[in-house]
C-alpha positions in Angstrom: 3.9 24.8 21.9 6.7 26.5 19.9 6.0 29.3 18.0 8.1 30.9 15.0 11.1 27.9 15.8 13.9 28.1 13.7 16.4 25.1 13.6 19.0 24.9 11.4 22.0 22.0 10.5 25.0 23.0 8.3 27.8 20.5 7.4 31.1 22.7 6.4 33.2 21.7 3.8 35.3 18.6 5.3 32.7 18.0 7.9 30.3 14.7 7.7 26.9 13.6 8.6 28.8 11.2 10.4 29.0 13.7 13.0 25.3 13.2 13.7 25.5 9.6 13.4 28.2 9.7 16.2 25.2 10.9 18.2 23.1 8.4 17.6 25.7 6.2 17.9 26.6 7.1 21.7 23.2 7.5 22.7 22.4 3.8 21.5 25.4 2.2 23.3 23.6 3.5 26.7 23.4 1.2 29.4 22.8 -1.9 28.1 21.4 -3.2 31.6 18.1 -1.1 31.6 15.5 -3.3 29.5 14.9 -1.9 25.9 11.4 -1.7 27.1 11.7 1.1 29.8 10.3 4.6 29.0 13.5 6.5 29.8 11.6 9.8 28.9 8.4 10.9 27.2 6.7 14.4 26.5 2.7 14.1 25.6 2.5 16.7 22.8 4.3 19.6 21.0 2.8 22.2 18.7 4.8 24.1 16.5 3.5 26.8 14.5 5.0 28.7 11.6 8.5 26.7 12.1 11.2 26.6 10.1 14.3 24.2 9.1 17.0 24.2 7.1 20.0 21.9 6.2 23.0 22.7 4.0 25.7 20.4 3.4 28.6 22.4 1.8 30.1 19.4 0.7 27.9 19.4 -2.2 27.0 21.6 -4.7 23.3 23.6 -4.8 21.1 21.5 -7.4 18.3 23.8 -9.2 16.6 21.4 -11.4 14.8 19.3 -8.4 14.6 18.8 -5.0 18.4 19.1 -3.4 18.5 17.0 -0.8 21.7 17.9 0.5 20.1 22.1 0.6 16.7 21.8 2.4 14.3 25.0 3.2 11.3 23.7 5.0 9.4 26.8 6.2 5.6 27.7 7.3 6.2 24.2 9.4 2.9 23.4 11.4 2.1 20.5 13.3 1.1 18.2 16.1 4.1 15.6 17.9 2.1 13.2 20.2 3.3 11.8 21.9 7.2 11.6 22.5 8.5 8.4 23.9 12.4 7.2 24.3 13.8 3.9 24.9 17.3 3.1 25.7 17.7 1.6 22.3 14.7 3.5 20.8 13.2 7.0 19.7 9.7 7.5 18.7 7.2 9.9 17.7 3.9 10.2 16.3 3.5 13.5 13.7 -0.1 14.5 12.8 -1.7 16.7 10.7 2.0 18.5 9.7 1.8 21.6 6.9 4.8 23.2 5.4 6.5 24.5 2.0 10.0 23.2 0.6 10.9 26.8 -0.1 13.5 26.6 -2.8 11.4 24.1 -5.0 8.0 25.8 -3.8 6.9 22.4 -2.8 4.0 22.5 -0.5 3.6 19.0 1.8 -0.4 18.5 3.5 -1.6 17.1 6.0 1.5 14.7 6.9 0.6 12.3 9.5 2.9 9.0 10.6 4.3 7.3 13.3 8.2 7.4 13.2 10.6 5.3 15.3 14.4 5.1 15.4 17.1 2.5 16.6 20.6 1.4 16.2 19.0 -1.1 13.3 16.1 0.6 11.1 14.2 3.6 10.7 11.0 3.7 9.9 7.8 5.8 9.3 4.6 3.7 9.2 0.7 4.6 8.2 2.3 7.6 5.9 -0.4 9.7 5.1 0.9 12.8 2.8 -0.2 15.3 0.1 1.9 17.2 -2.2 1.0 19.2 -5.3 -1.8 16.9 -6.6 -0.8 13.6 -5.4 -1.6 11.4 -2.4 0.4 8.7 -1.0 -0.2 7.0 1.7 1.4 3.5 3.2 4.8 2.5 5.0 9.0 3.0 4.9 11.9 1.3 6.4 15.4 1.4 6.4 17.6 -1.7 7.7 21.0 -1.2 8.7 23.5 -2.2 10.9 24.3 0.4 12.1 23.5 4.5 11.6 26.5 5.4 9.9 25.3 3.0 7.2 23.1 6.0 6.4 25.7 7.4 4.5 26.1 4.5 1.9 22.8 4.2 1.5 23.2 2.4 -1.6 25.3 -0.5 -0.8 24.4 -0.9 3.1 20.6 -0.3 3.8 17.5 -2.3 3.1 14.4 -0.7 2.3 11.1 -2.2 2.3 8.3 0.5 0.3 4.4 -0.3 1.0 2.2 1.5 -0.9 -1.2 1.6 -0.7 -4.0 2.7 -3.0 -1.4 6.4 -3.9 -1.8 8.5 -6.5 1.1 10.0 -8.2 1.6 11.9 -11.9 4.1 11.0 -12.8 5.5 15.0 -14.3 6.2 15.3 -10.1 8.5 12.4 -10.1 11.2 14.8 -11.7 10.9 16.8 -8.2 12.6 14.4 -6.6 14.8 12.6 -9.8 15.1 14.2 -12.7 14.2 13.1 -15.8 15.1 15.5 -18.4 11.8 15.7 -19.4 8.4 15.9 -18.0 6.4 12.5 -18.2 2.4 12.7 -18.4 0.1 10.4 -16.7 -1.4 9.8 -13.2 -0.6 6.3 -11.7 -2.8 4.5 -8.9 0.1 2.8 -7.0 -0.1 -0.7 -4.6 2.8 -2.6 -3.8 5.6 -3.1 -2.0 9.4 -2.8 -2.9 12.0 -4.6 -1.1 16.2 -4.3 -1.1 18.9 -2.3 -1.6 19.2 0.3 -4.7 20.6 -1.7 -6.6 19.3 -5.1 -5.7 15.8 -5.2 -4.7 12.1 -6.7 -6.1 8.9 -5.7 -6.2 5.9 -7.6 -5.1 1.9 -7.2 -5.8 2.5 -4.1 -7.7 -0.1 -3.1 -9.4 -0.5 0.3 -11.6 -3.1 1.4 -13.1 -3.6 5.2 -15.1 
């Protein structure tokens, strides 16, 4: 277990987040001989208790009025990885039961549990469980792309498929994470699933109810 862990990524002005994409990168284009199912390495659990992590990209500018995605603060981290497996063309993890506070927005995240995996091709994070503030989501997230690096055109390059199911959001939160210029009332029961690009995507068996 790891106690009090700090871990901290900062991007200096001219640097990119390419850099840890080059990572990713290399460590995909490993020996393509071994078969993509051989457990290179595995770990059965880590706890970590009262972590903390923080990224700064100082390529961009601190945003106050919501979440800043490029400035991230997660402290009073707690939570159970089990287990750790990794592939040759794979990473993945299972979180459970992970507590912590976005400091700089005071944004408290409960009870986290999914399984995450990782490849050259997609990301994804299925049978999301999650509370914050008052709202509950839970469901599935994947990201398509041909490669990592697409990450940082996320617009244009990477296909996300969104399943909701049965979440509860109000919708005065949303402006945590987008603002809105003005604080919308309402709770919304979510199901559903959104499919595409940002800019090119559809919905399918949505269905909202307040």
């Amino acid at each position: 277990s790891f106690e009090n862990l700090l871990c901290a990524t900062n991007f200096a002005k001219g640097d990119s987040i390419l850099n840890l994409n080059s990572f990713i990168d290399a460590w995909m284009k490993m020996d393509t001989s071994i078969a993509s199912s051989t457990l290179i390495f595995s770990v059965n659990s880590i706890d970590i208790k009262n972590g903390e992590f923080r990224l700064d990209d100082f390529n961009d500018e601190i945003k106050k009025d919501s979440l800043d995605y490029s400035h991230l603060c997660f402290s009073k981290i707690d939570a159970e990885i089990k287990p750790i497996s990794i592939y040759p063309d794979s990473f993945c993890l299972s979180v459970k039961n992970l507590n912590l506070i976005e400091k700089r927005m005071n944004l408290p995240v409960r009870n986290l549990s999914c399984d995450f995996s990782i490849s050259s091709k997609y990301m994804s994070f299925d049978h999301i469980r999650v509370s914050f503030l008052e709202n509950f989501i839970a469901g599935f997230l994947r990201f398509n792309y041909d490669k990592p690096g697409d990450m940082a055109d996320f617009n244009e390059k990477v296909n996300m498929t969104l399943r909701l199911d049965t979440s509860s959001v109000y919708l005065k939160d949303i402006s945590i994470f987008a603002p809105t210029g003005k604080e919308i009332p309402g709770l919304v029961y979510a199901t559903g699933s959104y499919i595409g690009k940002t800019g090119d995507f559809f919905l399918e068996n949505v269905i909202l109810k307040s």
